[in-house]
N, C-alpha and C positions, 0 to 999 in steps of 0.2 A: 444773484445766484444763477450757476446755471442754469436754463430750462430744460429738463430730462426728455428726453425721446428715445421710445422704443423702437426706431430705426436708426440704422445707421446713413447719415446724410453724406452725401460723395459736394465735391470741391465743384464748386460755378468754375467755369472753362477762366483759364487768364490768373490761377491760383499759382502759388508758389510751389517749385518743385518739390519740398521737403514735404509740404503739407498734402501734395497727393499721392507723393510714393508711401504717405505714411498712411493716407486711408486707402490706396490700393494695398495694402497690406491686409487690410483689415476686414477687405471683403470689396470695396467700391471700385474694383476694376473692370465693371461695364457689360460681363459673363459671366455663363455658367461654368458649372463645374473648378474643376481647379485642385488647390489644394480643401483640408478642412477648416472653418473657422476656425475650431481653437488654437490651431499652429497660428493662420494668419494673424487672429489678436496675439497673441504671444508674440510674435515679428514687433509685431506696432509697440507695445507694449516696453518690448525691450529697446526699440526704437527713441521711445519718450526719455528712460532711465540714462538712454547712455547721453542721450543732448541733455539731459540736466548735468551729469558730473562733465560736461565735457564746458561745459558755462561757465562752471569756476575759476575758468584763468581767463573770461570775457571780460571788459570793462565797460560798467553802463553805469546808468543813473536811473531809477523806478520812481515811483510816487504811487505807494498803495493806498484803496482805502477800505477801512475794515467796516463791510454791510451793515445798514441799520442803525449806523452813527455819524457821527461827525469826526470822530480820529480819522488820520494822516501820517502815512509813514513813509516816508523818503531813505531810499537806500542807496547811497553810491559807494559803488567796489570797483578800483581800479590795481587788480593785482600785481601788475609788470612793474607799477610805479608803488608799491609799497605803501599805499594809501588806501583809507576807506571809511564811511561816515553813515551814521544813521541817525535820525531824527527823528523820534518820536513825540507827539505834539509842538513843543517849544525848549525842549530838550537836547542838543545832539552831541553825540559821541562821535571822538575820532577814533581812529587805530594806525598807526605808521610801525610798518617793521616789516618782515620777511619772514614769508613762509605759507604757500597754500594754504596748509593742515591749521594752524596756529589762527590764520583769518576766518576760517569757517568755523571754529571754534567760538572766536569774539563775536561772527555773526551771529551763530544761533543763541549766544546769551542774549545781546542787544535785543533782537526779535522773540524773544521765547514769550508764547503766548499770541503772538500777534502772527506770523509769518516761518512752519517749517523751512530748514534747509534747505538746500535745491537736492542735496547730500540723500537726507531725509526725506524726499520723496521718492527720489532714485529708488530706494531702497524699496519703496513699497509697491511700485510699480515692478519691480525685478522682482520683487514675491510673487505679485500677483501675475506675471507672466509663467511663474512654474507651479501655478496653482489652479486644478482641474475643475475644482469649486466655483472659482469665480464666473461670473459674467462683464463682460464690458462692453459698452456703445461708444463710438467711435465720432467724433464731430470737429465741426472747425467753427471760428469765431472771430471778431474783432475787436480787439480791444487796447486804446490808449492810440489806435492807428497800429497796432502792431498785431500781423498775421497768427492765431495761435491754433493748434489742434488739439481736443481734448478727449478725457476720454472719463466717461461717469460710469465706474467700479461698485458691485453689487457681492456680498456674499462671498471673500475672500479669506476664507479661514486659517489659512497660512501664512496673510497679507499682518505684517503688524499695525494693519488698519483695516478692517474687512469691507468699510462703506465709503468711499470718497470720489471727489470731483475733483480733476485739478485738471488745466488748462497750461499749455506748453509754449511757447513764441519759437518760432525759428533758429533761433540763436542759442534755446536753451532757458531762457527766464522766465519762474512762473511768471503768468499772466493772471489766473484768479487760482483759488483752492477752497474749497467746501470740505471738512472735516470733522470730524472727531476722535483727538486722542489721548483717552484715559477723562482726566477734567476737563482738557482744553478743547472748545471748538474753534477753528478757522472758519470765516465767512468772510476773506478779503479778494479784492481784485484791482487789475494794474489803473489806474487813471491817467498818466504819463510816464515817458520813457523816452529817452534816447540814447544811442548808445557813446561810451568814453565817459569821461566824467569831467566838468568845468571846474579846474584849479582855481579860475579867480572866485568861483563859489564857496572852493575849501577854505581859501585864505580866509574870504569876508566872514566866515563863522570858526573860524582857530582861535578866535580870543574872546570865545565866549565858550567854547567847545570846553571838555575835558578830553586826553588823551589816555585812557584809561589801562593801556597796554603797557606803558612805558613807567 
């Protein structure tokens, strides 16, 4: 789980450009005065939503795992190549076909309960930047070796989540999310990752897979 802090933590020097123009947004630019907080979180905020929808046409490979257990969930999405696979314990699904819209859709059944959309967090982050109720802390993190900025959301009445955590990677992939939505809570984070996806991976589990789209 994230550890919560009621400060906002600025980037050790030698950070990644993304992750400190993203907490220079947010307040960590070194001085006073300026613009107000709430604009600048709202920057960052909208900053996070748009590199999640913008991730959708990325191709990688994750390895989540859901807090407090031993589940394992492997996700590769390689959208250019009309391929993508999820694995759930000893379980994995394929999906081959075309179509953004159509693969985020198979995503979010395959993970439903284990791992929102990237879609579906966009969206609550873009609430919560046009929402004067909330509060948000701004942070940066490591995880699976991959740089991420987060940001832990308090009191977002407008938000179709008012309470969450979720942590961002550079590229757009969550990295962890702490949630609750409706019955379901999220309590998962990245363990591995890199990005594209290994075909001789897909092949070695295509005849035991099911393709479930087709």
């Amino acid at each position: 789980m994230i550890p919560k802090n009621p400060l906002v933590r600025c980037l050790r020097p030698g950070a990644v450009l993304a992750s400190a123009a993203l907490l220079a947004l947010s307040g960590c630019n070194g001085g006073g005065g300026g613009e107000e907080p709430a604009s600048k979180d709202q920057a960052a905020l909208t900053e996070l939503s748009d590199r999640l929808v913008a991730a959708e046409s990325h191709a990688y490979t994750a390895k989540y795992l859901v807090e407090g257990s031993d589940d394992e969930v492997l996700v590769a999405v390689d959208p250019e190549a009309g391929t993508a696979a999820v694995v759930v314990g000893d379980r994995p699904q394929l999906w081959q076909g075309e179509g953004d819209a159509e693969l985020s859709v198979w995503l979010r059944q395959q993970l439903e309960g284990v791992l929102p959309a990237e879609s579906e967090v966009a969206s609550w982050l873009a609430a919560t930047a046009a929402d004067p109720s909330a509060t948000s802390v701004f942070s940066d993190t490591t995880l699976a070796g991959e740089l991420a900025d987060c940001v832990d959301v308090q009191g977002a009445e407008s938000s179709p989540v008012g309470s969450y955590e979720v942590c961002v990677t550079t590229v757009g992939v969550i990295a962890s999310i702490t949630a609750k939505v409706d019955d379901t809570a999220y309590t998962t984070k990245l363990v591995n990752y890199h990005d594209g996806v290994d075909t001789t991976w897909l092949d070695e589990i295509t005849g035991r897979a099911s393709t479930d789209n087709q």
